[in-house]
C-alpha positions in Angstrom: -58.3 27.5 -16.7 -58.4 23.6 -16.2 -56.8 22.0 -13.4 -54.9 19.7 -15.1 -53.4 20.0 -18.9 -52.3 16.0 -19.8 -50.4 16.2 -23.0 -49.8 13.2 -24.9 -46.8 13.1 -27.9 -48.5 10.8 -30.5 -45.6 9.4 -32.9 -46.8 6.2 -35.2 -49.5 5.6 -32.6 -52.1 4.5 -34.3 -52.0 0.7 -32.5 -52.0 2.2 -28.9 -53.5 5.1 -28.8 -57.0 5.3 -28.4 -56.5 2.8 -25.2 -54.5 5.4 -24.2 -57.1 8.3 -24.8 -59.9 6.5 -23.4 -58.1 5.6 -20.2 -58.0 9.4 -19.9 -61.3 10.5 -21.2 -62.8 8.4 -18.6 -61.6 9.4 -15.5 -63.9 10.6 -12.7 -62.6 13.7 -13.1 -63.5 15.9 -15.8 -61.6 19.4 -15.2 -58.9 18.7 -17.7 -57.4 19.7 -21.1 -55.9 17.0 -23.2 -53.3 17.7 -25.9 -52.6 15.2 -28.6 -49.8 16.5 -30.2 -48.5 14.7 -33.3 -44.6 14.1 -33.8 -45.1 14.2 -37.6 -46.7 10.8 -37.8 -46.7 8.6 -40.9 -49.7 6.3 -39.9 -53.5 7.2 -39.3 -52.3 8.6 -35.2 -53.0 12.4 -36.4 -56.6 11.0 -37.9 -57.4 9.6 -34.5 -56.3 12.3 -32.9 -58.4 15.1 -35.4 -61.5 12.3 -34.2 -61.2 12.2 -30.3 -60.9 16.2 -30.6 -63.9 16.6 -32.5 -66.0 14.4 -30.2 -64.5 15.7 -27.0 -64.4 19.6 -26.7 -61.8 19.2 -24.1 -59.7 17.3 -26.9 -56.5 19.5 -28.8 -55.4 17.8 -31.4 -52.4 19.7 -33.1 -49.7 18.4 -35.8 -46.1 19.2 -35.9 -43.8 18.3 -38.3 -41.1 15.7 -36.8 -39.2 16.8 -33.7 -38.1 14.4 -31.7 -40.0 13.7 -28.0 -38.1 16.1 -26.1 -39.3 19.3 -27.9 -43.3 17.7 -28.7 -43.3 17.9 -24.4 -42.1 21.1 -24.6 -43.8 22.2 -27.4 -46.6 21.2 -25.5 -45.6 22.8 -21.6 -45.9 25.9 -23.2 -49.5 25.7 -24.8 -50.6 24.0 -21.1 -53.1 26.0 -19.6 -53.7 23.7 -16.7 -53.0 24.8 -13.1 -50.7 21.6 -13.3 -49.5 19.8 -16.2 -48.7 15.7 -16.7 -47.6 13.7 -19.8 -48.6 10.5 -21.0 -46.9 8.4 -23.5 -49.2 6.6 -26.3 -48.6 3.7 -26.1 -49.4 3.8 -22.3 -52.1 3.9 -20.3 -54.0 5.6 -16.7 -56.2 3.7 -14.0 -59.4 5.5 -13.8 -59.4 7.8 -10.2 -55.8 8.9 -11.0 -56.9 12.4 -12.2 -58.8 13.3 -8.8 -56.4 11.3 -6.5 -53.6 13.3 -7.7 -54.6 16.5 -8.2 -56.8 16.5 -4.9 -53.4 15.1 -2.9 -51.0 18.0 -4.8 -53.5 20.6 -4.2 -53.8 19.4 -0.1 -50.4 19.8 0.4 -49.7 22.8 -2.4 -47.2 20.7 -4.3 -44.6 21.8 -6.9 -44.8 18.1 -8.2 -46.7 15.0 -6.7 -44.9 11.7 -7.7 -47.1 8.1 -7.6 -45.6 5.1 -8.9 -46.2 3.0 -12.0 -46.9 -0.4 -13.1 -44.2 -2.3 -15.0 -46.9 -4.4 -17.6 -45.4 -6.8 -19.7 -48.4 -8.5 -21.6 -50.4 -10.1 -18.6 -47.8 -9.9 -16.0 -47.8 -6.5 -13.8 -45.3 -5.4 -11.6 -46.2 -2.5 -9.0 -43.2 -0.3 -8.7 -43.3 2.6 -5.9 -41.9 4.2 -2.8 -43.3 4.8 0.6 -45.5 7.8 0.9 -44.3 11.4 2.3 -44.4 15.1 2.1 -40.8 16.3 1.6 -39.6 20.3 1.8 -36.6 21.3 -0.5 -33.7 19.4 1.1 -35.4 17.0 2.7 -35.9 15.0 -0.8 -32.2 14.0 -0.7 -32.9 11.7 2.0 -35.4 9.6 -0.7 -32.9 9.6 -3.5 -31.4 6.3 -3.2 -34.8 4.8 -3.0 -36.8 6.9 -6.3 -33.5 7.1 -8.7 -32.8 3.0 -7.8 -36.5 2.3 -8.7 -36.6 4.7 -11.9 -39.5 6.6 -10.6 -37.1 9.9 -10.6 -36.5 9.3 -14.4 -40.1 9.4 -15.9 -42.5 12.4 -16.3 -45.3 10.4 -17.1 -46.4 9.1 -13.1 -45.9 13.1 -12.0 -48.1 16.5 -11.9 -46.5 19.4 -12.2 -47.2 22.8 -10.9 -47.2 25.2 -14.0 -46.1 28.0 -12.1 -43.4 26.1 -10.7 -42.0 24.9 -13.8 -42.4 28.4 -16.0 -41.0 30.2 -12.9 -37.3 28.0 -13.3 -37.5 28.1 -16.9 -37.3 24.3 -16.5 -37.4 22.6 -19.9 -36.2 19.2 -22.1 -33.3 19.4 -23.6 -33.5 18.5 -27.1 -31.8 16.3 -29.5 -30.7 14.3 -26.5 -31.6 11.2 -25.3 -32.2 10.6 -21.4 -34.1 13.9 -21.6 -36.5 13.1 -19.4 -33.7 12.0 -16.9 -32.3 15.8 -17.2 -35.9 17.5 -16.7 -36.6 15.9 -13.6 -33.2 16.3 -12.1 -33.2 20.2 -12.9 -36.7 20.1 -10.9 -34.8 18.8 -7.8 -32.7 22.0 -8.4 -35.0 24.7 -7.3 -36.5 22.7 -3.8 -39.6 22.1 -4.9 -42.2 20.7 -2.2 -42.3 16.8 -3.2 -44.8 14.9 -2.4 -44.6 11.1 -3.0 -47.6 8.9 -3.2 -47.2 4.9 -3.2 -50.6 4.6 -5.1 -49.7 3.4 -8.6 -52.1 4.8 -11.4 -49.4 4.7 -14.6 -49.0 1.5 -16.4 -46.2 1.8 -18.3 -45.9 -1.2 -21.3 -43.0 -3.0 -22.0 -42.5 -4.0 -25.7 -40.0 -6.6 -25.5 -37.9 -8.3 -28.1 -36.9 -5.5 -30.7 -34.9 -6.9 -33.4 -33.9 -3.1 -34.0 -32.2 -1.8 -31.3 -28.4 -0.7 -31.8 -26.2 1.0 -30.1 -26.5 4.6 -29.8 -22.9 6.5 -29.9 -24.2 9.3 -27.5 -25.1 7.1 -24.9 -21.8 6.5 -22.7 -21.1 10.6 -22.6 -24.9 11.5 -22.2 -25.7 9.3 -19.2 -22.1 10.5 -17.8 -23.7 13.7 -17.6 -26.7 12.7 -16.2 -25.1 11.0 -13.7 -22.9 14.4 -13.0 -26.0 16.3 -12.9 -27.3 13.8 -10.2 -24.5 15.1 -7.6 -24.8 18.4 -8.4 -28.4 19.1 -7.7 -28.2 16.3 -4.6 -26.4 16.3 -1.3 -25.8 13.6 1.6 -26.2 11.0 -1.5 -22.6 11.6 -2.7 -21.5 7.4 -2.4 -24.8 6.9 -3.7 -24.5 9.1 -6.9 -21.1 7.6 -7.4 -22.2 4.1 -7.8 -25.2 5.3 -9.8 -22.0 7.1 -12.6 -20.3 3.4 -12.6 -23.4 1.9 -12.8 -24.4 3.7 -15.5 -21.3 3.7 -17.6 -21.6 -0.3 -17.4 -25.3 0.3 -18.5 -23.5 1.7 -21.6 -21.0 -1.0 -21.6 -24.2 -4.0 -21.7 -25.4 -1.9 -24.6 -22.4 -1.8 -27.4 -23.0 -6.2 -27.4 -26.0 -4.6 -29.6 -23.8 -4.1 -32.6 -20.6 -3.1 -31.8 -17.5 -6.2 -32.6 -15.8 -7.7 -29.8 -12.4 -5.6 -30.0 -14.0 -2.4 -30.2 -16.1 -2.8 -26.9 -13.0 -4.6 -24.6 -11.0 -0.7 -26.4 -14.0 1.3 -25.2 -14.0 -0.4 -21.7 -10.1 -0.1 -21.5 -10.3 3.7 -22.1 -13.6 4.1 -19.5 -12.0 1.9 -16.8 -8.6 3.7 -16.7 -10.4 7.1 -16.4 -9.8 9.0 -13.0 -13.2 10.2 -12.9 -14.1 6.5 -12.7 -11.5 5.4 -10.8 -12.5 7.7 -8.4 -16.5 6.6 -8.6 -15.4 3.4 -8.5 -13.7 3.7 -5.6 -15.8 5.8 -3.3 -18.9 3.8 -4.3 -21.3 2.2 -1.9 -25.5 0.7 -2.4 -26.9 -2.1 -1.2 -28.1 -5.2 -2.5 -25.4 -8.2 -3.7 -25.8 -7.7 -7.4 -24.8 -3.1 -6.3 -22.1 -5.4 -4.5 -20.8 -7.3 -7.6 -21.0 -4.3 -10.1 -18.7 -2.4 -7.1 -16.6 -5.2 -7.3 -15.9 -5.3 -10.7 -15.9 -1.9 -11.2 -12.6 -1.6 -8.7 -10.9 -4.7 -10.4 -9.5 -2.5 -13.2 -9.8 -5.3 -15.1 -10.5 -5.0 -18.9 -11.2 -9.3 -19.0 -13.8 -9.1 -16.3 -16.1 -6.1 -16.8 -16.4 -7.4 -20.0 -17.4 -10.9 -18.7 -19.5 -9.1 -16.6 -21.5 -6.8 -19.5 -21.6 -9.7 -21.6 -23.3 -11.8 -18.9 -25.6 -8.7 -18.0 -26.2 -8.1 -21.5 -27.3 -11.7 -22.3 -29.8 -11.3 -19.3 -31.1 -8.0 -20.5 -31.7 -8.9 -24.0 -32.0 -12.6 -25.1 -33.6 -14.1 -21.8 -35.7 -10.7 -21.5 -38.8 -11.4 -20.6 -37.7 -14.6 -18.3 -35.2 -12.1 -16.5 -38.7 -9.5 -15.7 -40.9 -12.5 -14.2 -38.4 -13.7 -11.7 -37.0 -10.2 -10.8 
């Protein structure tokens, strides 16, 4: 049995991904399975795949048809054989020592998971994203919350190991044909009290792809990351004002998102029916962070006001997506 299974969901990879395999085929430590599993890929990935396999015998290279990313990673936590399991994504990449760093720090303090933080890379500019370091027993996690869900380290799998045992024992998986999946599998984690161990070394560099002249608006995502942000309070506790402001704060993150391709009238509607909601109301109202722009967000959030939430998204919005990668240098 290997000590660590690292599977990989290759999708239309074929620009990224042997940076990505290399960064893990040379680490300093060697005790590890890798599973390339392609997402029913319509470029050469599965051919680079079918090549690193057959030059590495610790190399699985297996195609799927097309299932989305939520059930490749599962698909691919139940062929793990490691005694812990991460994922990368391919168009990511690892610093070489992350391997025996994290395995030899989980294994120390028998973790359930071991969290590190990541680096935010956006062409040559890196930014180091972590939390301080510490050993935390079931319960004892809330107290970190605010810190690891503000800084999006909660939301990723891919800066994590995971014991096996752990996971199979809950039954913890992705749900599928969903989108924040990943949000959802790391919150169920905080469910069972696993022994969490946070480490401020930052071995995942995760790269940002800016500009998409794509993107839309997805219909899901206002009721979806409602949900998440439900799910947040029920698995915490002591964090309740916290995970209120984290439900407004992500119902405006929906808000920013329909100036993708939704008209003018339909978002100020869609605000006007979010806003009067009690559930919000009461969010809004019992909501507390820190930091003036938390402040601001509070602010508007309480206003009721249908004029300045949307002044407020559009103004986000135009930060978020036209003056993108200005807004990431100064941040």
């Amino acid at each position: 049995m290997p000590k660590i299974s690292v599977i990989i969901p290759v999708f239309n990879a074929e620009k990224t991904i042997e940076k990505c395999v290399n960064s893990v085929l040379v680490q300093d430590f060697s005790d590890f399975e890798l599973l390339l599993i392609d997402d029913g890929s319509s470029d050469k990935s599965f051919s680079l795949c079918e090549r690193f396999s057959k030059s590495d015998d610790r190399v699985i290279s297996i195609k799927r048809e097309n299932s989305g990313a939520a059930s490749t990673r599962n698909f691919g936590m139940s062929r793990a054989s490691g005694e812990y399991f991460c994922f990368i994504d391919s168009d990511d990449y690892i610093e070489n020592g992350a391997f025996s760093y994290m395995y030899n720090l989980a294994k120390e303090n028998n973790a359930d998971v071991l969290m590190c933080g990541y680096n935010m890379v956006n062409g040559t500019a890196v930014k180091p994203i972590y939390a301080k370091s510490g050993i935390y027993e079931g319960s004892q996690i809330n107290g970190q919350i605010c810190e690891i869900k503000s800084k999006n380290l909660i939301d990723s799998p891919c800066n994590k190991l995971y014991k096996s045992d752990f996971i199979r024992a809950n039954n913890i998986t992705m749900p599928e044909n969903e989108i924040f999946e990943d949000t959802d599998f790391n919150l169920n984690v905080l469910r069972y009290s696993p022994k969490f161990v946070i480490s401020d070394k930052c071995f995942y560099n995760y790269v940002l792809h800016m500009g998409s002249t794509t993107r839309k608006y997805n219909p899901q995502k206002l009721e979806i990351i409602k949900k998440r942000a439900r799910l947040l309070k029920d698995v915490t506790n002591g964090v309740e004002s916290y995970c209120d402001f984290y439900f407004i704060k992500s119902v405006f993150s929906a808000f920013i998102d329909m100036f993708l391709s939704l008209e003018r009238k339909e978002i100020k509607q869609k605000i006007r029916e979010e806003i009067s909601a009690d559930e919000f109301k009461s969010n809004a109202k019992n909501a507390s962070f820190g930091g003036i722009g938390s402040k601001i967000l509070v602010f508007v959030s309480r206003s009721n006001s249908v004029f300045l939430t949307y002044l407020f998204c559009k103004s986000s919005y135009v930060l978020k997506y036209k003056f993108q990668k200005l807004f990431l240098r100064v941040r």
